[in-house]
N, C-alpha and C positions, 0 to 999 in steps of 0.2 A: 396286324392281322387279328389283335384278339381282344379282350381286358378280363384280368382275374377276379368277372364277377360270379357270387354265389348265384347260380339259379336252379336249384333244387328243389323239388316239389317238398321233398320231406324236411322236416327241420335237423340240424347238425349238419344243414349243409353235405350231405353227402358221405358222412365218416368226417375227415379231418382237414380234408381238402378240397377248395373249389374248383367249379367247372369252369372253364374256360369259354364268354360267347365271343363267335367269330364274329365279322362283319360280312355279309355280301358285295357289299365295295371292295373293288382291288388297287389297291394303291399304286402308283409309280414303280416301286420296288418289286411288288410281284410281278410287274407287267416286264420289269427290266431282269430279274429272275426267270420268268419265263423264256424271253428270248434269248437268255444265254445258257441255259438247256437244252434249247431248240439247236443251239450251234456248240450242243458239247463242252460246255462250259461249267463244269461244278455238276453233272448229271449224277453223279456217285453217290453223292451229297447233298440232294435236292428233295428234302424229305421234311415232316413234320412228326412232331412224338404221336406215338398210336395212343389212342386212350377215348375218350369220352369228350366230343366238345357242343356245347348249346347254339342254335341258330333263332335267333328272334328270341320269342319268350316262352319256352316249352314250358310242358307242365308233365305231370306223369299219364297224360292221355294222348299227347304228342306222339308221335310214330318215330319209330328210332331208323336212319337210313346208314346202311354200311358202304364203306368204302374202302380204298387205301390210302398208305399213308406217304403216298408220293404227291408231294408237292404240287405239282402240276395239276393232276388228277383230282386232288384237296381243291384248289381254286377254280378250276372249271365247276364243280360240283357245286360251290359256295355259292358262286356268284351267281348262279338262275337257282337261287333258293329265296330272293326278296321277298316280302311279306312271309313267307313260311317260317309257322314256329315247329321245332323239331328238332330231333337229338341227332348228331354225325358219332357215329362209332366206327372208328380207322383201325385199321390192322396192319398189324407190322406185316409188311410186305417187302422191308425191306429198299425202299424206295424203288419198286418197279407201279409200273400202271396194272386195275385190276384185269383185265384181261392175260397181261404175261405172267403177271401173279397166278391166274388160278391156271395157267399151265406147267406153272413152274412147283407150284402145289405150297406157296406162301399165301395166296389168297386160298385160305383152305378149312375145312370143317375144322381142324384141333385148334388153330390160330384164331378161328370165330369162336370157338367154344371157350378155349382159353381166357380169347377177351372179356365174352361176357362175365365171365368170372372176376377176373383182375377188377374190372370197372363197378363192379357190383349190381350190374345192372336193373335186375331185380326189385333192388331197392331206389331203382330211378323213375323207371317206370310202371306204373299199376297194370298195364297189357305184355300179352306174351305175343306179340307182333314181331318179326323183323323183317327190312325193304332192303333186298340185296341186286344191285347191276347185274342185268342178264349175260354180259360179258363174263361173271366171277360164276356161271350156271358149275363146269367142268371144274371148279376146285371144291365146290363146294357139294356135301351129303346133306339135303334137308331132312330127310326122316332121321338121321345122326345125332344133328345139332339138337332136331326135338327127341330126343331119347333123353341125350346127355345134359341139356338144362331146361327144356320144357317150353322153348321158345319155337314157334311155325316161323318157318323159312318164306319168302313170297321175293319172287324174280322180277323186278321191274321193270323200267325201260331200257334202250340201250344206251340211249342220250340223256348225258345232265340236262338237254335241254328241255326235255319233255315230261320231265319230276313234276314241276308244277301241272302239269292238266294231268296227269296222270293220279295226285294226288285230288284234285278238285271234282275226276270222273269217278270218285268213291274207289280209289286205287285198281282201278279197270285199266287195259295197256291196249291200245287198237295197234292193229296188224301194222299202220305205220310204225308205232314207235315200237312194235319189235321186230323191225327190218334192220341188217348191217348195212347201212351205207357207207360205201367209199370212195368218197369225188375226187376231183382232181385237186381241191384246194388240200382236202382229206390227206391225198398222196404229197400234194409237195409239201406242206408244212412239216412231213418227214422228212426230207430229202438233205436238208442242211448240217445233220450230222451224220447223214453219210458222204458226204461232199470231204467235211471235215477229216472223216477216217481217211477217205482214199488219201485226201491234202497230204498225211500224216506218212502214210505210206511213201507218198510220190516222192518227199525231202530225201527218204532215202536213194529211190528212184536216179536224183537227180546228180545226186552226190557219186554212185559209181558211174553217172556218164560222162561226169568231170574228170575224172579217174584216168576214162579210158579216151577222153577228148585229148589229153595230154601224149599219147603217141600213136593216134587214131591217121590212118590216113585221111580220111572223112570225117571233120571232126561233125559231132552231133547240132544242129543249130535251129534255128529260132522257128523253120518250117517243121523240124522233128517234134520242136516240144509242143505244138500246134494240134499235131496230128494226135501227140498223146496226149494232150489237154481235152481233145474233142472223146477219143474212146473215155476219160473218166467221166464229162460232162454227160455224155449217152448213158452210161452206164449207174450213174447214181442220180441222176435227175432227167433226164428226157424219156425213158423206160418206164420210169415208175409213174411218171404225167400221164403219159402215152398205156399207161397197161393196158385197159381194156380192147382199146383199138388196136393194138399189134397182133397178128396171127400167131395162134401153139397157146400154149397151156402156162410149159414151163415157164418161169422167169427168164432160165439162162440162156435158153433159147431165145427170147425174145430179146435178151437184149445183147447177144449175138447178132440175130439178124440185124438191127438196127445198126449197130457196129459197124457190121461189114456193110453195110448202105452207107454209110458214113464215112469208112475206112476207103472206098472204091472212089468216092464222088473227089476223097480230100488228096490222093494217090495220083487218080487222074487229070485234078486240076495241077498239081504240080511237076506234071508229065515226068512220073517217075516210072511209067511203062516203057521209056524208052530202053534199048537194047542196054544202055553204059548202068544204067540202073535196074536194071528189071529184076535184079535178086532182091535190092531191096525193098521195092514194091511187093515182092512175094513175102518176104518177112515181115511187112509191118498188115499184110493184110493176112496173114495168119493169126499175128501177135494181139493187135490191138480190137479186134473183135472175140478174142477171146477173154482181154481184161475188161471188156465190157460187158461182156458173158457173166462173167465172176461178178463184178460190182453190181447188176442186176440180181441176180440170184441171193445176195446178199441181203435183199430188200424184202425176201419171202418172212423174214423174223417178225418185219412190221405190216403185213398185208392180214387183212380180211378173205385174200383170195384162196389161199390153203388151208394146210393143217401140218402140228408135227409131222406125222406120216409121211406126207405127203412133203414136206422138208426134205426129210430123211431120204426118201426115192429118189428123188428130183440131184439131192447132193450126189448118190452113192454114183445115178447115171450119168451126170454132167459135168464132173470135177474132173476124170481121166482124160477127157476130151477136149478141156479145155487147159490140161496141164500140158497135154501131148500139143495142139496146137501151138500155146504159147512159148513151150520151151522152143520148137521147130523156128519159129517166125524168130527167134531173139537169136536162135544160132545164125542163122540166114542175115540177120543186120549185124550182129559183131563181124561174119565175114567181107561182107561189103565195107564195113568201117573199117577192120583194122587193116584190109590185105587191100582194099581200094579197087 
């Protein structure tokens, strides 16, 4: 990722330690890092040390760009920085992305103020500039940071990808590049570690219906786990594909409805409307558009489409009605299963 060369404008190298230049080539490693984050793999732990590091060959007129110090977020940022020479200043965020950072209030004025400090910054560069992601705008106090070290705060683009022309149009940001977009690639390259949670969950799932398969009249079988393979698949990846196109606001709604579209079509194809079944048709079309409900909803932490707030609402109104549903729909198929 790096080599511990001196590049410091001043001489001593910076105090007593050098800087670190990255490279904007991402090697194998990162690329195979990245995807095992993407699938919840070491995500805890996916992080680089905050501090001070050089890109190309800064000098003390180089513009210093802040980020955080999540891994992922570091490499995206890197890699559309080629030919630019300039300083990355990371903050301990903890390993989260700067957007959850500056809500979670790690990407934040004292941890920016902090840094410049720690790093000395001062003595790196001769400008009192810093280029901070419009994403990190809500953690971040610019008239604060210029109070407390003298540095002007300036909000850039929203995309690592648009650092370079943004940098080349004399640090000017057009109304493109400060739009949130959120495409569909956008949404699914989320989706895999929430697949994984549900995954995580479901082992338990599966483990009490072995349990109760063991003196079930009905024992549980390969069209049940179908049915609830399909409400997780809806609910952590065909919902969040599908946002914009599904009708309602909420998530949980949304990917309810979708559910019980899914729950009705997978129900009726297995003609479990018939009179010998129909209780259990009633319980799993309660049940499992509600834990597609749930899994949906769950997706609001990584969307661009809300707000805290608007979390917060959305939970306090849709968690009762999706615990009342689910708990109904689950009593309704243990009685089918155990009493036959």
């Amino acid at each position: 990722m790096s080599e511990n060369n001196c590049c410091c404008p001043s001489s001593g190298c910076c105090g007593t330690s050098a800087i670190q230049t990255v490279s904007t080539q991402l090697t194998f490693q990162d690329r195979l890092g990245a995807w095992k984050v993407r699938w919840g793999i070491g995500r805890m732990n996916y992080t680089v040390d905050p501090g001070i590091y050089a890109v190309g060959n800064p000098d003390e007129k180089s513009p210093v760009l802040v980020s955080a110090n999540y891994k992922l977020t570091f490499d995206t940022l890197r890699r559309h920085l080629s030919g630019v020479d300039c300083w990355l200043l990371l903050l301990d965020t903890k390993g989260v992305n700067v957007w959850c950072a500056a809500g979670k209030g790690t990407f934040g004025t004292d941890e920016l103020v902090e840094r410049i400090k720690a790093v000395g910054l001062s003595e790196i560069v001769a400008h009192k500039k810093l280029y901070l992601p419009q994403l990190g705008a809500p953690g971040v106090n610019a008239h604060e940071v210029r109070q407390r070290t003298g540095f002007f705060v300036t909000f850039g683009p929203v995309r690592a990808i648009d650092i370079k022309p943004y940098i080349a149009a004399g640090y000017i940001a057009t109304k493109e590049m400060r739009t949130v977009r959120f495409t569909i690639w956008d949404r699914l390259v989320l989706t895999p570690i929430e697949l994984i949670a549900a995954a995580k969950v479901s082992l338990m799932v599966f483990g009490v219906l072995f349990l109760i398969n063991l003196f079930a009249a009905r024992p549980f079988g390969f069209l049940d786990f179908l049915a609830y393979a399909a409400a997780v698949l809806i609910g952590t990846v065909v919902t969040p594909v599908l946002l914009p196109f599904v009708p309602g606001k909420a998530f949980a709604f949304k990917g309810w409805l979708l559910g019980a579209i899914g729950t009705v079509l997978i129900v009726w194809a297995y003609g479990w409307f018939a009179s010998s079944t129909l209780l259990l048709a009633i319980g799993y079309t309660l049940s499992l558009p509600a834990l597609a409900a749930f899994l949906a909803m769950n997706f609001t932490g990584a969307s661009t489409y809300t707000s805290p707030s608007g979390v917060l609402k959305e939970m306090k109104t849709s968690l009762p009605f999706i615990a009342l549903s689910l708990l109904a729909g689950i009593v309704l198929i243990l009685i089918k299963t155990i009493i036959g």
